[in-house]
N, C-alpha and C positions, 0 to 999 in steps of 0.2 A: 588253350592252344592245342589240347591233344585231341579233338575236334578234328581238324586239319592237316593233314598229312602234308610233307615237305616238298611234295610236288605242284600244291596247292599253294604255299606257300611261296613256292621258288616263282611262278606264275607271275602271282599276285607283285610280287617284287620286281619283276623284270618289266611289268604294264608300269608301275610308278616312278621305277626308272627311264624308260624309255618316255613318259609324259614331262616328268621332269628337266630331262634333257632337251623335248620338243620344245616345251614353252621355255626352258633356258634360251634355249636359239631363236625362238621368235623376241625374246625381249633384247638379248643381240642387237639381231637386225633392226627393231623399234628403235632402241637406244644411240646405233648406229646414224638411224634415219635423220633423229631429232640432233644428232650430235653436228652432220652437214648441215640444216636447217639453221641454226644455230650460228656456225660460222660461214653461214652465207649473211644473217641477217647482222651479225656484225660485222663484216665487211664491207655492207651497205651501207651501214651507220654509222662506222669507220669514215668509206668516202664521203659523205655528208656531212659527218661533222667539220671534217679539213675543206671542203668547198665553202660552211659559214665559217670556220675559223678565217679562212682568207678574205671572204668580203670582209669580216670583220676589220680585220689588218688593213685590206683598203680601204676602207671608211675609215678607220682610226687615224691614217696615213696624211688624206685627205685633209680631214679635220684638224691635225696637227701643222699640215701646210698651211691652210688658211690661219690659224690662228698667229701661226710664228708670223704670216705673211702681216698681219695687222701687228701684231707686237712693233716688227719693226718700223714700221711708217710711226707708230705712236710715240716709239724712242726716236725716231728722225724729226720728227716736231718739237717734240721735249728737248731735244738738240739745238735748234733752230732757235728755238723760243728763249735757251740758254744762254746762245751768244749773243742774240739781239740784245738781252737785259745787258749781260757780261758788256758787250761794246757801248750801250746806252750810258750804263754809270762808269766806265772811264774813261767818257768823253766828257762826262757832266763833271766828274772827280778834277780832270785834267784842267777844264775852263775854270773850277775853282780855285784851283791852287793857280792858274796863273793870274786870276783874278789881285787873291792874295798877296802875291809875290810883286802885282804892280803895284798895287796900294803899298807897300811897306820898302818899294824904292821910291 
């Protein structure tokens, strides 16, 4: 270093400062750049997903009405088909016992 005198030196320091600071500020602005980039493309992908999240929800919606809409006719048949037996054997119940009850007066 005694080579170089402090003028030479003070130079040389003021170029690696002043490069250091330039390319500090362009990576800034780079980082910057990418940083909007960035939350543009998740806002994008934001709206997108909530546009398929809702078809989804309507489709699901959908599917859920149709099926509940079938459930019920299947319980309304099942229904149907319950009282028909239900009234069939206590009409048939009733004819017996009065059958019974003539025969044993």
């Amino acid at each position: 270093m005694t080579d170089y005198d402090d003028a030479t030196i003070r130079v040389v320091t003021e170029r690696l400062e002043r490069r250091l600071a330039e390319e500090n500020g362009q990576l800034r602005v780079e980082m910057a750049s990418l940083g909007g980039q960035l939350r543009v493309e998740m806002a994008n992908l934001s709206g997108e997903l909530r546009v398929e999240m809702a078809d989804g929800f309507g489709k699901l919606r959908g599917e859920m009405i149709d099926g509940f809409g079938e459930l019920r006719t299947e319980m309304s048949d099942r229904n149907a088909e319950l009282l028909k037996w239900g009234l069939i054997f206590g009409a048939t119940q009733t004819a017996a016992l009065a059958a019974v009850i003539t025969v044993l007066r």
